[in-house]
N, C-alpha and C positions, 0 to 999 in steps of 0.2 A: 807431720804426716805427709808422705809421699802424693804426687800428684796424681790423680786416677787416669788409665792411658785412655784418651781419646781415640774409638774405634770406630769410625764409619764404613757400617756393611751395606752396601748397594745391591736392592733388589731382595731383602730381607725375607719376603712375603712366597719368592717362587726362586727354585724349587722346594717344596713343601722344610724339606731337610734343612734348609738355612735357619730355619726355626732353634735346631738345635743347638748347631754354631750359636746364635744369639744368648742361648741363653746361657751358656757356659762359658760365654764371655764375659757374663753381665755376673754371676755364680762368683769368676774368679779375679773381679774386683774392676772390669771394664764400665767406663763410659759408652753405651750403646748406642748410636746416633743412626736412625734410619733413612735411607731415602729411596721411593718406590713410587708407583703410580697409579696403587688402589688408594681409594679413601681408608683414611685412619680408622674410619668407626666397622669398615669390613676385614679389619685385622685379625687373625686369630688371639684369644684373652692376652694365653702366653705369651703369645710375641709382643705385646702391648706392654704387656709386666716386663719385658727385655729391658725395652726401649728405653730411654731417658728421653729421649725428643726422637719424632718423626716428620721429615720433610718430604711432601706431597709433591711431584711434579708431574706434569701430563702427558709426558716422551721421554720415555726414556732414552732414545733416539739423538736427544735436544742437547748438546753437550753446552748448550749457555745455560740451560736451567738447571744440570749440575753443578756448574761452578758455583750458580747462586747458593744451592745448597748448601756446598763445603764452605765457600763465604760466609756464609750466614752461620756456622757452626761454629768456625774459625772465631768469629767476632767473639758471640756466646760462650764458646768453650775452652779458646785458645787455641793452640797448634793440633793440629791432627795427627796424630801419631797411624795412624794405618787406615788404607781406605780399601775395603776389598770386597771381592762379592762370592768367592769363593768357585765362580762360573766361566766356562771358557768363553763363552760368549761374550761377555766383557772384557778381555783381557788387554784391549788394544788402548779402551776407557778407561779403564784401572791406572794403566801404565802416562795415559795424557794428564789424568788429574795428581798422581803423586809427583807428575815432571813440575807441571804448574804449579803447586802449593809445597813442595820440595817435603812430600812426604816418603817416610821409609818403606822401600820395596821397588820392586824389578822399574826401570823407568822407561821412556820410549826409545833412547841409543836402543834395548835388548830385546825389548819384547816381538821383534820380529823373527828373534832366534828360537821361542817357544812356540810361536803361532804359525808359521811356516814351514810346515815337514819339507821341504827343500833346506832351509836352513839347518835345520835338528840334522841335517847328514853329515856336515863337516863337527859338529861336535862329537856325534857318533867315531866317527873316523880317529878324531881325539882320543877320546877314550879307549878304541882298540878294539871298540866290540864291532863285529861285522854288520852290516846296514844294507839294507835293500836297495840295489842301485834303480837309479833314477833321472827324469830328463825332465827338466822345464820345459813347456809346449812352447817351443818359437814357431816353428812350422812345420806342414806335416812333412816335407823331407828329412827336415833334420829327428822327427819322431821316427818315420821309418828305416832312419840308419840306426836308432837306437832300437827297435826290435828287433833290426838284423843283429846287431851288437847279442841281445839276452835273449832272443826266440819269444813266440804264442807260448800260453796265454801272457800279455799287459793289463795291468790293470789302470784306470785312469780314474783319477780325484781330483778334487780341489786342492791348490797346494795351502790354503787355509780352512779351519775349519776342523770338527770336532766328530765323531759319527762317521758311519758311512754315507751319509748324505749326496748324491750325484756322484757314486764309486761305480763305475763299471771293470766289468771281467770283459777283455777282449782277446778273443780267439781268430781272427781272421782281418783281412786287408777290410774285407764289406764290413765288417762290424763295428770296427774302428771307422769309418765316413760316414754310419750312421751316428752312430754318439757324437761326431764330430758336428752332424748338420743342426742336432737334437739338443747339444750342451752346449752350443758355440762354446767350444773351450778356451778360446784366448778374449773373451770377452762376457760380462764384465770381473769377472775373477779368474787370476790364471788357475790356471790346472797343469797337473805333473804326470809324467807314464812313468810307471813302475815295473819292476819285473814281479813276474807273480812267485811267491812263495807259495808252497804246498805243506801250510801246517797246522798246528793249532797255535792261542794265545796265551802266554804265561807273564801276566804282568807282574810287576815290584811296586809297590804304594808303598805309602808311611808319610813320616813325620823325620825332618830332617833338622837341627837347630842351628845358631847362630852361630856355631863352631863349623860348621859342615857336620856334624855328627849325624851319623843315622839311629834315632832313638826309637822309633819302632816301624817296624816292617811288615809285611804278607804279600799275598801272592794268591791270585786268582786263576783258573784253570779255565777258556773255551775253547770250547770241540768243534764248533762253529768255526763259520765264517758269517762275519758280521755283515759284510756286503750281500753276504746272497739272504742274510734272515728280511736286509732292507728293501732288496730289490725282488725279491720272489715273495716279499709279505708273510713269512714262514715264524716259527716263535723259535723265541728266546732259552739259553738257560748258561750259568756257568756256575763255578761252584767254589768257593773260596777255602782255600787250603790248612790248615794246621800249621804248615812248615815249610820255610821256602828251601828250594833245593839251593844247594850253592853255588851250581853254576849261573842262576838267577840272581842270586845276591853277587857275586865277583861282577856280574856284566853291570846293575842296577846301578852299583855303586862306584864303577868307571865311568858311568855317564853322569851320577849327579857331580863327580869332582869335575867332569871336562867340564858340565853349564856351571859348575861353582855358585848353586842356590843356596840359599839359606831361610829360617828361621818358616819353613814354610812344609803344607801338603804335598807331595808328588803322586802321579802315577805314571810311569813305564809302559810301556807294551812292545813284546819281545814275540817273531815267532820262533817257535819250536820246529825245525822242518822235519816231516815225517821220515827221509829219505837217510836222515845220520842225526836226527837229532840235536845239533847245531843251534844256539841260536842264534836270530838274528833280529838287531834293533829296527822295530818300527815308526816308533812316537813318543814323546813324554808331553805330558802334561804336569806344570806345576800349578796343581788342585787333588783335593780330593777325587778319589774314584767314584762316577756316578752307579745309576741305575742300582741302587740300594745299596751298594759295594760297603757303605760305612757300617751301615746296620750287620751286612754280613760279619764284619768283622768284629765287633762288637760281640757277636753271637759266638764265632770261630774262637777265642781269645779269653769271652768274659770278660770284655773289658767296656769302657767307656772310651771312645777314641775322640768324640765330640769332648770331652771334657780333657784330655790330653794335648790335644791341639792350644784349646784354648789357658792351659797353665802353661804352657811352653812359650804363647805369645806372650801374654800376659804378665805374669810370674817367672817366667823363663825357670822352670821347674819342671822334671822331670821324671817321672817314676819308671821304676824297672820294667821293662816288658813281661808281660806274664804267656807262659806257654800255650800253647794252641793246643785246644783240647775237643775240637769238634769239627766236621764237615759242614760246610753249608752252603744249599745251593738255590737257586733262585729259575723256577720254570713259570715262562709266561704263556696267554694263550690270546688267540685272538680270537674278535669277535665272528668274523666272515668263517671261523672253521666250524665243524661238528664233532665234539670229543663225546669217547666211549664214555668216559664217566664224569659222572655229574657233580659238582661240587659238594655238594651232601658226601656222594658215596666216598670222595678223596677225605672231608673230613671224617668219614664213619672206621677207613681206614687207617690215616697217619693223621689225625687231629694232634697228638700228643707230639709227634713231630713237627708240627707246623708252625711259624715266630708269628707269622704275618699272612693276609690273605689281603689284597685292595686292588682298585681300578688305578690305571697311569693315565698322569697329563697328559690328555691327547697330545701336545703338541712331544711325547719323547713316546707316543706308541707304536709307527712304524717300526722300532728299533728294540725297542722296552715289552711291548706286548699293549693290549688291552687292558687286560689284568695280571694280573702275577701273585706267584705263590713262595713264600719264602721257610724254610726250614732245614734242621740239621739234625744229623747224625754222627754213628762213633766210626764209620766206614764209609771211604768212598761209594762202593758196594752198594751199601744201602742207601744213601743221599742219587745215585745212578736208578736204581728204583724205583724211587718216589716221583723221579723225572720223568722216566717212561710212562710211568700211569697217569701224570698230571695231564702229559701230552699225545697219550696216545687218542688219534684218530677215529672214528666210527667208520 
């Protein structure tokens, strides 16, 4: 009997969705080994039933009481065969604890090149798809020879980091020495200028295996711009596709051979520029797509994607992609507004269209919404609809 693979998922408990990761790891024959910072007895059942062991620590923060963790599993269970959390916010953790315990997956030489969109531009470049040019903040001279360089509007972010999070749009010399006095941006996180693209987002996700293979795909649609939903407090919506175009998939899969990932999630984000339709690379992440993205696809596809994922680690097993047979889109609202209609009436009308109705972790509702509404249809048409009414204003 083959040895069961030892998986340690970190942070098991949040976001909500890890729940399912867990358990279709544990389904498809994984050892589940947890470690988080809520007490064991305020676990959800399922995630309990995941688990084979749960280690309690009080920081996540604390990277010596993770050691102890994986130590302590190590002893117990033997070698750790993966340690992940499936979250960009750990990503820098992930990569210290698999350098330390010499487990498999991205180590600390790389993981500067996923987590610093300054970095992700010369891979971009590699691959041949066109990239947002861009300036690391040394100083504001050398910033204002790079706007001279690409013109108003720049947009300015953190060069780590996940969200829109501290992203400004700057249109002028003053607006730019306010955000500057406001964000100290060379302090204590660099930040990057950017030239602004004027588009919408079409991102690439999937599931990539240990071949390099791309074993399943999609493609999300926003109309949005995610800095201004963050910084104007405005809601959310995007809308998950049936079928990636292919010039989505050609650029997608330029870029996962330039990073050369493997056996792992991705998501892409590309814009589309409105002005020739062009696109151009903005970011990857190798993780899952937040903000329900999995469930969409799931929905989009009929498929189980949380249970693909984890046969592919696991099992290294594969099933054929099944074709997209649904739109589905995701509108949120937030609390500080006033909408024409009232949840009752959105269910009295598209109840039958609706997957999901729930409140967001405050800590992802700046960006996510307050609540959100998730459902689909056989038309974009009609999924653009259900959006308008979700979100229309009083």
């Amino acid at each position: 009997m083959s040895k069961a693979l030892n998986f340690v998922f970190f942070s098991p408990h949040f976001p909500g969705n890890s729940m399912e990761f867990c358990f279709y790891l544990r389904e498809a024959g994984a050892r589940v080994l947890g470690i988080g910072d809520v007490a064991y007895e305020l676990l959800d059942e399922k995630l309990k039933n995941c688990l084979t062991e749960y280690y309690r620590i009080t920081d996540m923060e604390d990277y010596d009481q993770i050691v102890r963790a994986v130590g302590y599993f190590t002893h117990i269970y033997g070698k750790i065969d993966r340690f992940e959390s499936l979250n960009e916010y750990w990503l820098e953790t992930e990569a210290r604890i698999r350098t330390d315990f010499n487990i498999y997956g991205t180590k600390t030489d790389f993981i500067d090149n996923l987590k610093h969109k300054s970095k992700m531009k010369d891979f971009f470049r590699k691959s041949g798809v066109n990239t947002v040019r861009c300036h690391t903040w040394k100083s504001r001279e050398k910033v204002m020879e790079f706007i001279q360089e690409v013109g108003y509007p720049v947009v300015i972010k953190p060069d780590s980091g996940s969200g829109a999070s501290s992203t400004y749009k700057i249109h002028n010399e003053a607006e730019l020495d306010a955000v500057v006095a406001s964000a100290t941006v060379h302090q204590p996180v660099p930040y990057i200028v950017e030239e602004f693209v004027d588009g919408i987002i079409l991102t690439y996700d999937g599931l990539v295996d240990k071949s390099g293979t791309v074993v399943f795909e999609n493609s999300h649609r926003f109309e949005q711009s995610i800095m201004k939903v963050v910084n104007t407090d405005d809601n959310l919506y995007y809308i998950c596709l049936p079928s990636v175009a292919e010039k989505v998939r050609e650029a997608g899969r330029s870029i996962l051979r330039a990073f050369d990932v493997r056996d792992l999630f991705f998501h892409i984000e590309l814009f589309e520029r409105r002005r020739d339709a062009q696109l151009v690379a903005l970011e990857v992440n190798m993780r899952p797509p937040g903000a329900w993205m999995t469930d969409a696809i799931n929905y989009t596809y009929d498929t189980n994607i949380y249970r693909r994922w984890a046969d592919m680690v696991v099992l290294d097993r594969v099933e054929e992609q099944t074709p997209g047979k649904y739109f589905t889109g995701y509108a949120a609202r937030k609390d500080h507004k006033t909408y024409l209609h009232a949840h009752e009436e959105i269910m009295d009308r598209y109840g039958t269209a609706i997957l999901n109705f729930n409140r967001i972790e405050e800590v992802f509702s700046r960006a996510m919404g307050n609540e959100a509404y998730q459902f689909r249809a056989e038309t974009y048409e009609q999924v653009k609809e259900i959006i308008n009414y979700i979100q229309q204003t009083a």
